[in-house]
VOGU-3710 file (C-alpha; in Angstrom, 3 decimals, decimal comma):
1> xxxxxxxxxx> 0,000/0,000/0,000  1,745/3,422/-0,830  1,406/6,924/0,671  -1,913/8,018/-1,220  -3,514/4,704/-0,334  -2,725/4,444/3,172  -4,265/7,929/3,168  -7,581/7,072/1,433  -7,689/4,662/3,918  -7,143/6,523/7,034
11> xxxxxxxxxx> -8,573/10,144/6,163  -5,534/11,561/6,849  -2,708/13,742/4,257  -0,479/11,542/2,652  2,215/13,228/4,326  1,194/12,973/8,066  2,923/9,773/9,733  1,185/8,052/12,283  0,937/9,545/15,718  2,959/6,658/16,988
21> xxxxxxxxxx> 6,302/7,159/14,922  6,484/10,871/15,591  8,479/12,989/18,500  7,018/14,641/20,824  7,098/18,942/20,201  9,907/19,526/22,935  9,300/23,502/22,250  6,862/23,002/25,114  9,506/21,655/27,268  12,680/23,850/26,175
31> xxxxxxxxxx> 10,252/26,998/26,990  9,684/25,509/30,835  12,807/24,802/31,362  13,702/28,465/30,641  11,220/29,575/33,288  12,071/27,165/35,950  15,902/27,781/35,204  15,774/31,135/35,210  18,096/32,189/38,385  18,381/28,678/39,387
41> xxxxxxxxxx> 21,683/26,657/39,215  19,658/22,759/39,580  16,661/22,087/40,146  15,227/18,703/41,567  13,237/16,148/39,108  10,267/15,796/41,350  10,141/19,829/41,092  11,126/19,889/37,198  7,921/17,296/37,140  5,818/19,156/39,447
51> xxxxxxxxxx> 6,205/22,363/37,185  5,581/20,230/33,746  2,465/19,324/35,074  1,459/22,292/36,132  1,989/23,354/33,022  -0,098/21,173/30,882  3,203/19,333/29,140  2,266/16,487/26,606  1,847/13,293/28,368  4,840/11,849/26,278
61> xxxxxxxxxx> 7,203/14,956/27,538  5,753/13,948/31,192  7,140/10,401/30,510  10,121/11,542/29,733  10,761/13,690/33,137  8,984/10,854/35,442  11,357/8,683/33,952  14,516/11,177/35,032  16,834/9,439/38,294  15,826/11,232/41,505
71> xxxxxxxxxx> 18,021/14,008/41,908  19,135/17,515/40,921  19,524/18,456/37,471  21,315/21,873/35,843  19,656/23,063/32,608  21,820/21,524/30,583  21,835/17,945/32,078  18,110/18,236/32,030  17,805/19,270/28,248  19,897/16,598/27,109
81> xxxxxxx> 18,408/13,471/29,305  14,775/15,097/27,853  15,968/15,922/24,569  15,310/19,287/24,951  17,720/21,936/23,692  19,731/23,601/26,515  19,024/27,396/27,093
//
């Protein structure tokens, strides 16, 4: 089945992949971890997580940061374990 069928079939563009093969946006997450940065050296997972949900992240980004080690993170460390871009 090529591109135009497998869009006939499933309403969608021929260009849009399927929701499961695609990353996550990270903009989301590389703009709140320049808020939550901002003056701060590290900052602890459970508070990195506690401020992604606040902030109505994507339940995949969410994933991600529940799935960080306890501990403290600097922006950097954080942005690359996410796969985020560091500020």
């Amino acid at each position: 089945m090529d591109d135009a069928e497998l869009a006939a079939d499933t309403d969608l563009p021929a260009d849009t992949e399927p929701a499961g093969d695609t990353e996550p946006d990270t903009r989301p997450l590389d703009e709140l971890l320049d808020e939550i940065y901002h003056g701060q050296e590290r900052i602890s997972q459970a508070d990195i997580y506690r401020r992604a949900v606040a902030a109505e992240l994507a339940a995949a980004l969410l994933t991600r940061i529940a799935a960080l080690p306890e501990g403290e993170y600097a922006v950097d460390e954080a942005a690359d374990l996410l796969g985020g871009s560091p500020a």
